[in-house]
Backbone bond lengths (Angstrom), bond angles and torsions (degrees), N, CA, C in turn:
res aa  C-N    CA-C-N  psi(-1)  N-CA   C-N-CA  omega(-1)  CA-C   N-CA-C  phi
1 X - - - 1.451 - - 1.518 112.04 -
2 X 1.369 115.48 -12.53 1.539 116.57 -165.59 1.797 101.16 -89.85
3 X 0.986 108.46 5.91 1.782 117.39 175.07 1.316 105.50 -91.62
4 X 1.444 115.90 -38.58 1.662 104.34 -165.46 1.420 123.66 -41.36
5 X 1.163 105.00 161.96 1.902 110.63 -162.41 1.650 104.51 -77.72
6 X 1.208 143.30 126.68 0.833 162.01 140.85 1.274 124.63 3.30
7 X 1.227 170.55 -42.97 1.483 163.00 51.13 1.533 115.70 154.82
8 X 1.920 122.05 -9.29 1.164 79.31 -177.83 1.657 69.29 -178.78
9 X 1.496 97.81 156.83 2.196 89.32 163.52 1.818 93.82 -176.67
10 X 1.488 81.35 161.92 1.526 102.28 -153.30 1.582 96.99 -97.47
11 X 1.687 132.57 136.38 1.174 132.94 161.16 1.800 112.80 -118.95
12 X 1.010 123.02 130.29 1.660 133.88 160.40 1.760 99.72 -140.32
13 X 1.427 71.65 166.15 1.855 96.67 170.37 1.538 116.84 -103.96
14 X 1.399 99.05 131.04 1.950 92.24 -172.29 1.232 98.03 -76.52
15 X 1.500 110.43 128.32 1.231 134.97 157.09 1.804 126.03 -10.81
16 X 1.192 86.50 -55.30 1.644 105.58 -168.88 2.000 107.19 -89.38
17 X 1.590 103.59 -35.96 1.506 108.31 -160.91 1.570 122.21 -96.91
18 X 1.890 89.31 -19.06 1.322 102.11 -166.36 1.603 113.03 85.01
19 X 0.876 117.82 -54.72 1.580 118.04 169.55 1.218 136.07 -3.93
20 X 0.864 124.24 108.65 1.832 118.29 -172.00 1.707 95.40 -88.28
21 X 1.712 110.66 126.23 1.479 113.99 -178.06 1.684 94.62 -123.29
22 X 1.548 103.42 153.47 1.325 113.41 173.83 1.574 111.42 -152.54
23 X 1.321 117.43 144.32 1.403 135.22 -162.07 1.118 99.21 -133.50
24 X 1.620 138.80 117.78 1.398 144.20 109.23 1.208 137.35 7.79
25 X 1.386 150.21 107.98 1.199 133.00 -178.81 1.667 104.38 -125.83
26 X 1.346 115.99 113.33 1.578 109.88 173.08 1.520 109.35 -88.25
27 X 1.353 105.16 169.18 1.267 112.80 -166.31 1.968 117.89 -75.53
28 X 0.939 111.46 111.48 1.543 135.90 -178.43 1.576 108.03 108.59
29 X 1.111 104.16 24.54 2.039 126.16 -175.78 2.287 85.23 -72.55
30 X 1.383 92.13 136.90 1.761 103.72 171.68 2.053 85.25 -125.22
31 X 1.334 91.67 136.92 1.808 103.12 171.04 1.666 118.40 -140.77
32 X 1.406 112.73 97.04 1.718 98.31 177.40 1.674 86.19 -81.65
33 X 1.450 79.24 170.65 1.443 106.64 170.75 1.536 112.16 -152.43
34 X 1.494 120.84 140.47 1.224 135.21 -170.40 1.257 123.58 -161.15
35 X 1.520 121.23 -149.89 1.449 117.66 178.68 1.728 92.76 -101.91
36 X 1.270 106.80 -36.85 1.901 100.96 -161.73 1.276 100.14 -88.06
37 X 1.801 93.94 159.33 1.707 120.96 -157.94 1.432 100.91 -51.97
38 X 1.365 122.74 -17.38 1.528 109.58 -154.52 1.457 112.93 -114.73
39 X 1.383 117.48 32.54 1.233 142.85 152.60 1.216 112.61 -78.15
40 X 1.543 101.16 132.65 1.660 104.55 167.94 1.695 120.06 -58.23
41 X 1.342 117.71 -47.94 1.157 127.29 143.31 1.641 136.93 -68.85
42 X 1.062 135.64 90.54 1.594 114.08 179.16 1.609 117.98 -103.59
43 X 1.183 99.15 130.88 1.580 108.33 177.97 1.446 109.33 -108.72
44 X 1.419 125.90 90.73 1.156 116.42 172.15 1.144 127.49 -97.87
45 X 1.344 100.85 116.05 2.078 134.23 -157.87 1.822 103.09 -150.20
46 X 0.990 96.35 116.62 1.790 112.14 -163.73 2.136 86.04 -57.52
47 X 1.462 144.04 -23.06 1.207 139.93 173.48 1.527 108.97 -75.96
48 X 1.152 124.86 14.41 1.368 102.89 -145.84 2.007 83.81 -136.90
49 X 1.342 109.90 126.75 1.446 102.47 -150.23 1.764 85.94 -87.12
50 X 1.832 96.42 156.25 1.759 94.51 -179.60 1.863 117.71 -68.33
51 X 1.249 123.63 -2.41 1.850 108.70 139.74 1.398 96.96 -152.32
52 X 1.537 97.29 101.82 1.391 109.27 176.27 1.758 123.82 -86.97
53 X 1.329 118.68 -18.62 1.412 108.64 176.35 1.132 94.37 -165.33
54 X 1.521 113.14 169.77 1.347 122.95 -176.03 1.397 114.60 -150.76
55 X 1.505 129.34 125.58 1.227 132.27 -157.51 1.910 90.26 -118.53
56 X 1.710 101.09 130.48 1.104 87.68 -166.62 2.164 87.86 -135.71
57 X 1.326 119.03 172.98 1.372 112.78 167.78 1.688 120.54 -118.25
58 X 1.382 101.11 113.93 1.714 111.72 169.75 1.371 117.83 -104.80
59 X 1.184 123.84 147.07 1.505 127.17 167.09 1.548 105.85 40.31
60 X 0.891 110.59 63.42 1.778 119.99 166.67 1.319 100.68 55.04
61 X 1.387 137.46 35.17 1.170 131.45 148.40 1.444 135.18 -154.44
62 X 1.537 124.63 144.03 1.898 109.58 -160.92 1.650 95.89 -74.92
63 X 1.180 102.25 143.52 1.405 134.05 170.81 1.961 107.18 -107.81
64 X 1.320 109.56 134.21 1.473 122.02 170.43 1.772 116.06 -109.77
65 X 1.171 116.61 126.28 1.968 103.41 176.08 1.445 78.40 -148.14
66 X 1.490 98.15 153.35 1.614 142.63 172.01 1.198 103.28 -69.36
67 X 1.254 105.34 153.99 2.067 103.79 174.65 1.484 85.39 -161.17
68 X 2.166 98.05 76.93 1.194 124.28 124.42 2.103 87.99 69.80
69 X 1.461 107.11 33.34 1.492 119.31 179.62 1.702 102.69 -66.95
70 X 1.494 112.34 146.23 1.711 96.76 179.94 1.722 94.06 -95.27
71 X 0.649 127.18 71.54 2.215 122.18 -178.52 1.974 71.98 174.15
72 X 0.950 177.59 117.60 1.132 137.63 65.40 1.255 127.49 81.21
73 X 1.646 118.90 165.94 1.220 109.04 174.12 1.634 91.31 -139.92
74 X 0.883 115.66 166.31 1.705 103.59 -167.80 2.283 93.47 -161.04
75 X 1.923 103.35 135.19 1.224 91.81 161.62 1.236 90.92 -150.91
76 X 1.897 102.45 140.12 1.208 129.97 -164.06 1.574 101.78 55.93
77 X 1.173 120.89 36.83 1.606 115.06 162.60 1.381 107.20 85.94
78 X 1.526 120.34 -4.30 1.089 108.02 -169.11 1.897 106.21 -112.93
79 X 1.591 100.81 123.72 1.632 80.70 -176.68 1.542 138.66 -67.60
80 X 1.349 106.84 155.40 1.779 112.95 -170.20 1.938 99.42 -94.27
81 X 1.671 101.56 107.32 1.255 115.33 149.64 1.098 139.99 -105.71
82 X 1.177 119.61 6.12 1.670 115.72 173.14 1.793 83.46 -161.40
83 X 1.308 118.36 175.63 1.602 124.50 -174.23 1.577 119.26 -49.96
84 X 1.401 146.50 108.33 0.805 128.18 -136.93 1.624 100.67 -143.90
85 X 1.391 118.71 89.22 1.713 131.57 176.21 1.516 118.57 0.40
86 X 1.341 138.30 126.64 1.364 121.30 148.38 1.719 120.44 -114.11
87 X 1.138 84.66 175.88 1.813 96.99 -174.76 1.534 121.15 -138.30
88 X 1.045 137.02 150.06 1.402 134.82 -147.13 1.816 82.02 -71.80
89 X 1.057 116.52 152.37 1.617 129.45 158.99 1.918 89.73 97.97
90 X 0.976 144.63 -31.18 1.129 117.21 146.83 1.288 143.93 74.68
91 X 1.324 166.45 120.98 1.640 126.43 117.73 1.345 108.19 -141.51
92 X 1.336 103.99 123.97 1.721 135.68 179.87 1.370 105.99 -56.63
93 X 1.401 153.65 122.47 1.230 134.76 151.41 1.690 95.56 -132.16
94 X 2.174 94.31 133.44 1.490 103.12 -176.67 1.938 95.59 -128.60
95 X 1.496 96.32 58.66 1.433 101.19 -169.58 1.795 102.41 103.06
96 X 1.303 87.72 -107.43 1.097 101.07 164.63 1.554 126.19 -120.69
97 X 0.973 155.53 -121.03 1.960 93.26 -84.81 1.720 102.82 -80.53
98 X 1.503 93.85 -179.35 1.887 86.23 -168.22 1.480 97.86 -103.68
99 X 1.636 117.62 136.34 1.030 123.10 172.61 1.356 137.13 -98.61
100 X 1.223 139.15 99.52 1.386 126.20 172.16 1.406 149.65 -49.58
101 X 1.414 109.04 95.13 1.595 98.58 178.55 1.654 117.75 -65.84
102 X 1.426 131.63 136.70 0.779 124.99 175.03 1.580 109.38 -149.31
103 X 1.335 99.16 -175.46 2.264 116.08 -169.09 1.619 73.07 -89.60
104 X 1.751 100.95 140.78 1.016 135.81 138.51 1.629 135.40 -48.66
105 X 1.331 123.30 111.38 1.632 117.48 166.42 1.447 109.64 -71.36
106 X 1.546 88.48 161.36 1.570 85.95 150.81 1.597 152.93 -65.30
107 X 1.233 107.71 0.08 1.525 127.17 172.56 1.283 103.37 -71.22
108 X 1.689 100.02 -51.11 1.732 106.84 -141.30 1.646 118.39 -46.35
109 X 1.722 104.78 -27.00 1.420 98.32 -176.35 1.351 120.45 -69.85
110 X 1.522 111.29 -29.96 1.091 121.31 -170.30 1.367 109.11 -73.74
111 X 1.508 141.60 -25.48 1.057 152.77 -173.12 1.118 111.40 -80.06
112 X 1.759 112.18 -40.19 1.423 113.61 -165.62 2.032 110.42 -81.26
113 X 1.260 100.51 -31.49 1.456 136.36 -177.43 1.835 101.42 -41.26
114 X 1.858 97.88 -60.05 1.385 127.11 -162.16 1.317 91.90 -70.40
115 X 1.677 135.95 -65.82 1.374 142.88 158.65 1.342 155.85 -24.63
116 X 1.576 92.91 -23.08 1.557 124.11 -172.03 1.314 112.81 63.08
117 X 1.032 117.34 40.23 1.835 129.11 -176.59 0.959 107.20 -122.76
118 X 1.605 138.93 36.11 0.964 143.75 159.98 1.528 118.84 -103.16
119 X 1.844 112.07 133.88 1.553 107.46 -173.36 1.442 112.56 -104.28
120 X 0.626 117.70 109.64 1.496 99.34 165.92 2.158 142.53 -110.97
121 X 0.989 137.63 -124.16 0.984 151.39 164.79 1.212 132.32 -57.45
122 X 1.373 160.44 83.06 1.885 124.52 175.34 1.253 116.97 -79.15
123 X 1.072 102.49 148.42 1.860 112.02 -177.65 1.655 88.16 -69.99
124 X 1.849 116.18 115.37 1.075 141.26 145.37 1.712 114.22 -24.50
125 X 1.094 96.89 -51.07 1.822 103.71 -172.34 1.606 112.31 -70.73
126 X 1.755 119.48 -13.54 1.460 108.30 167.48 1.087 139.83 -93.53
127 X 1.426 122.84 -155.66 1.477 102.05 -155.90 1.452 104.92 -88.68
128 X 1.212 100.11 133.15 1.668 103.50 168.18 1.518 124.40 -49.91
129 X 1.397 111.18 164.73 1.414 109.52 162.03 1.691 112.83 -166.23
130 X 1.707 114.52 148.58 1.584 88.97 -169.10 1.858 91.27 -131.79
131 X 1.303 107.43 142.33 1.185 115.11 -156.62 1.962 95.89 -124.51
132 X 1.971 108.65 111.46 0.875 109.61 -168.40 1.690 113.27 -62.38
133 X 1.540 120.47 129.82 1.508 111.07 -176.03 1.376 94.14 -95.53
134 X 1.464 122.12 -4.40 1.748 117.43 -156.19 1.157 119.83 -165.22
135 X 1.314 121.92 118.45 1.518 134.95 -168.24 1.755 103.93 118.31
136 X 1.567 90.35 -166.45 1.404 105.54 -166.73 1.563 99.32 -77.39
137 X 1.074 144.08 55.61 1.609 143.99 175.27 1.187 98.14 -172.61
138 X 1.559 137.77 40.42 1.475 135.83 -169.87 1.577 96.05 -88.47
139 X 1.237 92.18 129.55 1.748 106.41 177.68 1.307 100.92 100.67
140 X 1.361 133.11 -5.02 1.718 112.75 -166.95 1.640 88.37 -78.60
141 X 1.513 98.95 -177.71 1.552 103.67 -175.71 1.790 90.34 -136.35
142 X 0.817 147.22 130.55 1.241 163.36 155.52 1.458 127.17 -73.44
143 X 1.400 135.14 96.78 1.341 134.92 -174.66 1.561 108.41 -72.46
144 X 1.604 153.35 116.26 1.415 139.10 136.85 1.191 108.43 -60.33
145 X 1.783 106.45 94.32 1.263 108.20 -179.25 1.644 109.26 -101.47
146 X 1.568 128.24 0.70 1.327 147.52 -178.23 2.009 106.39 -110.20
147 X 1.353 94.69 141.67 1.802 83.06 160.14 1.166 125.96 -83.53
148 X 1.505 122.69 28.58 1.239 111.13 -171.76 1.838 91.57 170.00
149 X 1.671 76.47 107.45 2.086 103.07 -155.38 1.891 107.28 -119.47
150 X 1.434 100.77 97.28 1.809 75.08 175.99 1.458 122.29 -97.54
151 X 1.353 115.84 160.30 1.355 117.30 -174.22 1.709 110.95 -104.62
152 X 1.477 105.19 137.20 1.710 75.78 166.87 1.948 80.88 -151.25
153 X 1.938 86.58 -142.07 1.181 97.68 -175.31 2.128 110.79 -94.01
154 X 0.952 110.57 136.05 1.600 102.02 166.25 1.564 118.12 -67.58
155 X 1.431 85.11 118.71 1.754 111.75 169.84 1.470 129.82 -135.58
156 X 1.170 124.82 -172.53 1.856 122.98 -151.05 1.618 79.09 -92.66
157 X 1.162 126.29 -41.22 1.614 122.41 -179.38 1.382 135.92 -134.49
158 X 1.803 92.30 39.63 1.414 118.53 158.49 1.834 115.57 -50.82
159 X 1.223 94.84 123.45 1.822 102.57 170.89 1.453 121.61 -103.01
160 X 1.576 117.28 -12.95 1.314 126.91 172.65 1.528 113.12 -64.75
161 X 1.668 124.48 167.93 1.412 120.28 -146.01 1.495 95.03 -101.57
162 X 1.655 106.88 -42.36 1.580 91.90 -177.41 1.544 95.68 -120.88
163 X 1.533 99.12 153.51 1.680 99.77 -172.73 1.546 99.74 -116.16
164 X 1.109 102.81 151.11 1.473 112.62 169.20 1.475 130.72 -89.57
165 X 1.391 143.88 147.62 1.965 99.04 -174.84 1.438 70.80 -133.97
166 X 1.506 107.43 91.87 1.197 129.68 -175.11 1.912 111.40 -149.56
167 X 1.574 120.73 92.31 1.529 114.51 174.27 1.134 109.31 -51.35
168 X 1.002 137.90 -34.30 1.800 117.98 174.03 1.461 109.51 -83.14
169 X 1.070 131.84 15.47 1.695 117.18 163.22 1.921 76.37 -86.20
170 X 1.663 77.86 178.66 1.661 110.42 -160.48 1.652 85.46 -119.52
171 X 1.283 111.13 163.29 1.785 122.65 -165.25 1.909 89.04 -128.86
172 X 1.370 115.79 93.99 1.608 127.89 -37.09 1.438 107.60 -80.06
173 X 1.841 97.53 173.02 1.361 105.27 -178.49 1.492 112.44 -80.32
174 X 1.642 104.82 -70.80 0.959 143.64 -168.34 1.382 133.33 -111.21
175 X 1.549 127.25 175.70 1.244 121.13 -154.69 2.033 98.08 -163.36
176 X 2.103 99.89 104.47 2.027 85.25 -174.04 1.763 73.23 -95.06
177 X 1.525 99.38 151.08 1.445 111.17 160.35 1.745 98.66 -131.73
178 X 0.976 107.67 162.17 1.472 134.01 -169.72 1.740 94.50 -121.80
179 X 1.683 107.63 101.27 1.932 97.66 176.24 1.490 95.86 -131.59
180 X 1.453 120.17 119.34 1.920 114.17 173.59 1.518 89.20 81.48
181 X 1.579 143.54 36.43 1.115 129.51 157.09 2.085 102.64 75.73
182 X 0.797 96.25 -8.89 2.144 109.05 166.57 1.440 111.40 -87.71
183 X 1.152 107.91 126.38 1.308 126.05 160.81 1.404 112.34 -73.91
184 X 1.673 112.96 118.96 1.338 115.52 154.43 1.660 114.17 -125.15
185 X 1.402 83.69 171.95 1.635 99.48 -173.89 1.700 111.71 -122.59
186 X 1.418 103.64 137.85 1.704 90.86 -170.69 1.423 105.26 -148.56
187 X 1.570 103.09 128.42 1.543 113.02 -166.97 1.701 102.56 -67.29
188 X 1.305 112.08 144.27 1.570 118.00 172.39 1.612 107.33 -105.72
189 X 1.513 111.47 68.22 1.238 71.10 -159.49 1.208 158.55 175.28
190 X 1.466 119.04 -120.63 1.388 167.61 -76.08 1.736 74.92 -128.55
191 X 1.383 85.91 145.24 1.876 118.94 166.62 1.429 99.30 -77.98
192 X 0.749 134.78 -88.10 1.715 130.27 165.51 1.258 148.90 -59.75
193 X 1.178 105.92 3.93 1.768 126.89 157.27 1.501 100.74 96.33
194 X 1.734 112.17 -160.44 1.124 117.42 -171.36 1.886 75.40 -163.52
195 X 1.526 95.21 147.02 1.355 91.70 170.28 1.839 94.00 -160.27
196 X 1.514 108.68 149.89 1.455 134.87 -156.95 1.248 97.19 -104.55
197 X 1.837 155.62 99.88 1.105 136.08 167.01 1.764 110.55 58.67
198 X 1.378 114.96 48.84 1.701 138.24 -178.68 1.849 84.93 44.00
199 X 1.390 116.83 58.70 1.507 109.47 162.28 1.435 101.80 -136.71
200 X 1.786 106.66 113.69 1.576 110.29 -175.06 1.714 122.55 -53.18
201 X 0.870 113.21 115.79 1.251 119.05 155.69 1.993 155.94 -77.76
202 X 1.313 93.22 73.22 1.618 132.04 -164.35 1.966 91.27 -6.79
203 X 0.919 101.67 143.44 1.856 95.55 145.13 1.603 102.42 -74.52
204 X 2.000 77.84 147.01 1.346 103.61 177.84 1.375 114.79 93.92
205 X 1.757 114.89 -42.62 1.490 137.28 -153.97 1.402 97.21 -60.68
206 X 1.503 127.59 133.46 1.647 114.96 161.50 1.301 102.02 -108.29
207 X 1.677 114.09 152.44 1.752 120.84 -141.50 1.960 90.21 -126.68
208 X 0.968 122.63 83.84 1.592 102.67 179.80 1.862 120.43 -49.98
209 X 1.177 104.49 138.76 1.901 109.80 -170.37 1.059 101.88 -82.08
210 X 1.242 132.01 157.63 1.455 135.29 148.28 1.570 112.57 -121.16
211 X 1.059 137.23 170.72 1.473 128.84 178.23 1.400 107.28 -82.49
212 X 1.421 112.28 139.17 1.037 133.26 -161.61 0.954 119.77 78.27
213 X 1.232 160.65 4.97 1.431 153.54 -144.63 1.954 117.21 -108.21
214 X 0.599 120.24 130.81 1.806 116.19 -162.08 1.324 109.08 -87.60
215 X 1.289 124.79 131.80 1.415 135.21 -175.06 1.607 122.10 -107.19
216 X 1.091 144.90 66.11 1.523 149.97 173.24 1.222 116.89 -43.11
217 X 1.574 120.77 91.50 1.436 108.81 158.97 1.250 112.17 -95.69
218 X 1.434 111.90 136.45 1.821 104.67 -175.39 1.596 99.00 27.38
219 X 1.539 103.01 -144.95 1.421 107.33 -162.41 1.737 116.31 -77.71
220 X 1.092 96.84 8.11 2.147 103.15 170.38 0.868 123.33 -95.70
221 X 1.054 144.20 131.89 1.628 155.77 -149.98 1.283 102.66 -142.06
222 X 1.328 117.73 129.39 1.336 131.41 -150.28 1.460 94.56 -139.30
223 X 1.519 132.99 137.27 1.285 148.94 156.06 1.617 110.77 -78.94
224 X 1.396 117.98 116.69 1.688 115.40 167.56 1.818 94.96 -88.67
225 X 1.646 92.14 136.73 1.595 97.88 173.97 1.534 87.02 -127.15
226 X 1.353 110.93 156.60 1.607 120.24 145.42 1.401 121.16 -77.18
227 X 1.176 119.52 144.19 1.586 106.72 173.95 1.544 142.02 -52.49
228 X 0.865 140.19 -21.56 1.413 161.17 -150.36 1.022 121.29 171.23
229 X 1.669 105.28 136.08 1.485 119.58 -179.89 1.641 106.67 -101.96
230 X 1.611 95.71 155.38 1.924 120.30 -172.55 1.424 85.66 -48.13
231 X 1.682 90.88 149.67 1.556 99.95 152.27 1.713 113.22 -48.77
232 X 1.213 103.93 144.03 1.461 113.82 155.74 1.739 105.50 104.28
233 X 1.347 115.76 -8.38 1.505 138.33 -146.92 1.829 99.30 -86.15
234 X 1.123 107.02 174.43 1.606 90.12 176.31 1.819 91.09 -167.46
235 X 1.263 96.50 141.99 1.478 98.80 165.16 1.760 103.38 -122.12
């Protein structure tokens, strides 16, 4: 995966340094970006929520969605509510500063490579993990350390693996299973649904994951990551 072709990379100026920064994105590359360390991107700007958006690639093209940022995420001025296409020429704004998506030169890989600003791929086949962007557990990071993980609400005699301490999760909500090395997600359910990238998710329904992809239980919003990135990869 660490070969894939190159396709696209992000330029702004840090806020604070002046600095002009730029990141690489190869093709099937997932990138949040935020204020906290554990962004592939971090922009640390007191507006800029700790994982505020996440630019991810479907069907031959990068996709950008919010994860529930308090300032917004906005391109070409226009705000991002559900996954929302980009195109080289661009402009990212997450408050501040404004970022440019743009076409790749021929340098850029080599630059980004040398820099550690290069994004790339996660191997699909590792271990998952979902990292709350929203609700009362914002910032936790969640290991799927089982193939088969349920989610619900936290209670005095909850038996599910990860709890939510969230009244609108459902006791339980949800259900990640791991089938063929794929992550799915499966509504139990739930008084308040479950929804995949604002796409409802039926009871019963199993939802295949892809990396990056945003998970809504009731009011928690959950980041799907893959476990580990290709050699050569850099966050």
């Amino acid at each position: 995966m660490s070969e894939r072709e190159a396709l696209a990379k992000l330029r702004w100026r840090d806020p604070h340094t002046h600095e002009v920064r730029e990141f690489v994105l190869t093709e099937g590359a997932t990138a949040t970006i935020g204020r906290s360390s554990n962004n592939d991107i971090q922009i640390a700007e007191q507006h800029v929520s700790r994982q505020h958006a996440v630019i991810h690639y479907r069907d031959g093209i990068f996709m950008i969605n919010d994860l529930a940022s308090s300032n917004g995420t906005f391109v070409n001025d226009q705000r991002v509510e559900e996954p929302f296409p980009l195109f080289a020429g661009d402009t990212i704004r997450l408050y501040v500063p404004l970022i440019q998506f743009m076409a790749v030169e021929s340098r850029d890989l080599k630059t980004a490579t040398e820099t550690g600003r290069l994004i790339t791929a996660t191997n699909p086949r590792g271990q998952g993990s979902l990292i709350v962007t929203n609700g009362p557990q914002e910032g936790q990071t969640i290991p799927l350390l089982l193939q088969r993980v349920t989610i619900g609400r936290a209670t005095n005699n909850a038996s599910w693996e990860v709890l939510l301490q969230d009244p609108s999760v459902s006791r339980p909500h949800a259900r990640m299973e791991k089938q063929d090395d794929q992550w799915h997600v499966i509504d139990l359910n739930s008084s308040n649904g479950t929804r995949v990238n604002k796409v409802q998710v039926h009871g019963g329904e199993s939802r295949m994951l892809s990396d990056g992809d945003i998970i809504e239980l009731g009011s928690s919003v959950l980041l799907f990551r893959t476990g580990w990135r290709s050699p050569g990869s850099s966050g």
